[in-house]
Structures are given as structure tokens and as C-alpha cells.
C-alpha positions as CSV (number, residue, x, y, z in Angstrom):
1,X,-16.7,-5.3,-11.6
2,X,-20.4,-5.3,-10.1
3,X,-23.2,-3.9,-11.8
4,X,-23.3,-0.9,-10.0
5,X,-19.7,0.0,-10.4
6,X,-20.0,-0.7,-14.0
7,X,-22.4,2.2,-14.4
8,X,-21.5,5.5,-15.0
9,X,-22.3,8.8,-13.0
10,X,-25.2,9.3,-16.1
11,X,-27.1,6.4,-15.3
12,X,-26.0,4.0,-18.0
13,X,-26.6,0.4,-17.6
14,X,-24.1,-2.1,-17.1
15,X,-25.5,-4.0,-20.6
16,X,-24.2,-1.2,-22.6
17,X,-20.5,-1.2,-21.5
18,X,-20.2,-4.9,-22.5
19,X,-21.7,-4.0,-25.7
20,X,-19.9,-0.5,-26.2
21,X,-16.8,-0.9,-28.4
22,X,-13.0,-0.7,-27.3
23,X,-12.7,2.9,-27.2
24,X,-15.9,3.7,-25.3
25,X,-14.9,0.9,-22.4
26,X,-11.3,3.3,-22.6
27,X,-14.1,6.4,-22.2
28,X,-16.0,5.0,-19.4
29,X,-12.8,3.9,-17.5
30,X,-11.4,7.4,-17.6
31,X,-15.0,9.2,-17.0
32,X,-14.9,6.4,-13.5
33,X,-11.5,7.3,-12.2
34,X,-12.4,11.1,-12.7
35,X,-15.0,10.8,-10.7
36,X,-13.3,8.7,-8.0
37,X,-10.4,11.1,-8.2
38,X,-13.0,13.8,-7.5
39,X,-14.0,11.8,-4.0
40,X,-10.1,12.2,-2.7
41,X,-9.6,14.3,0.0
42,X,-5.7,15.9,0.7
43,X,-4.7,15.7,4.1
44,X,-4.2,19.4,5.7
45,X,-0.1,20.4,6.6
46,X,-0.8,18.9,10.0
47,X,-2.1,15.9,9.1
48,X,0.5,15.2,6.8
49,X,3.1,15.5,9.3
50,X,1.7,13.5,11.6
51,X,1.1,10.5,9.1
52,X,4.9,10.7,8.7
53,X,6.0,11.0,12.2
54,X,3.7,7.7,12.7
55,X,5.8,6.5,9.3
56,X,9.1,7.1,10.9
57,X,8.7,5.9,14.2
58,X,7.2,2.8,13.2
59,X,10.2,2.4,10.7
60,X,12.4,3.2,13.5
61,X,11.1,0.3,16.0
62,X,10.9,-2.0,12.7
63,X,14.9,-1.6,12.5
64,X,15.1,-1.7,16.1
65,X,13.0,-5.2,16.5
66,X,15.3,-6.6,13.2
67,X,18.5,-5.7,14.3
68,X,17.8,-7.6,17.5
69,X,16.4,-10.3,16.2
70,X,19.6,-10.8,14.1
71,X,21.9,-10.4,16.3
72,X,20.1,-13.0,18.6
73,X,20.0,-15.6,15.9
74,X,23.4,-15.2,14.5
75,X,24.5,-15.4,18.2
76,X,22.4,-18.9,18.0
77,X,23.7,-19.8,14.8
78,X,27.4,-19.3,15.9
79,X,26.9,-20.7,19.6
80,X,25.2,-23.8,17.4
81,X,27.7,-24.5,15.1
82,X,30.5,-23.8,17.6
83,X,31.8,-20.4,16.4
84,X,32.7,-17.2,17.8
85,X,29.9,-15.2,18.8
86,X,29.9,-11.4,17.9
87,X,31.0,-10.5,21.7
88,X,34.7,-12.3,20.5
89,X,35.5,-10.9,17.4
């Protein structure tokens, strides 16, 4: 953690939070993710559903590209090794 990060929103130094005992590191911790959680902005109805319309069509192509990519090399692999290819069973 840099020096900056290590200081609180009160304008502690980062000396003090080496020094400070177990529970007051615990304190600090908690008073930093507050204040990042604070900083988080929620995405409005229509950004959310475009986010997972971009989730699901990637997906989508993902399986797309796998499944071809399988069935190429097992064609390969069987066409290799002098098996039946998938077209034969």
C-alpha cells in the first residue's frame, strides 16, 4: 500500500497506521472501503442491459468459436490416428 493510500480521508499519516494496534488497522480498513464504496457509481436500467446483451453475445460467439474449434481438431485427431471422423458415425 503506498503512502497515500495508507492515509485516511482525516489526514492521518501513513506512520501512525504501522504503529496503531490490531484493531485500529481493522478500523482504518473498514473507514477505506467505506469511502471507496462511497465512489461507486450503479449503472442506470439501460446501462445494465446493455452490459449484458454485450455479456451474452460475446458468450454466444465464445461457444460458437469453441465448438468449431473442436470439432476441427477431433476431425484432425480421428483423420490422424486413422478413425472415423464425426461425418461417419
Amino acid at each position: 500500500m503506498t503512502e497515500t493510500a495508507a492515509n485516511s480521508s482525516k489526514g492521518r499519516p501513513a506512520k501512525n497506521a504501522a504503529k496503531a494496534g490490531f484493531f485500529a488497522r481493522i478500523a482504518l480498513f473498514v473507514r477505506q472501503v467505506i469511502g471507496e464504496l462511497k465512489k461507486v457509481v450503479a449503472p442506470t436500467r439501460k446501462e445494465l442491459i446493455n452490459y449484458t446483451l454485450v455479456v451474452l453475445v460475446f458468450v454466444v460467439i465464445m461457444m460458437i468459436i469453441v465448438t468449431l474449434l473442436d470439432l476441427a481438431f477431433g476431425t484432425a485427431v480421428s483423420w490422424v490416428f486413422g478413425g472415423t471422423g464425426p461425418a461417419d458415425r
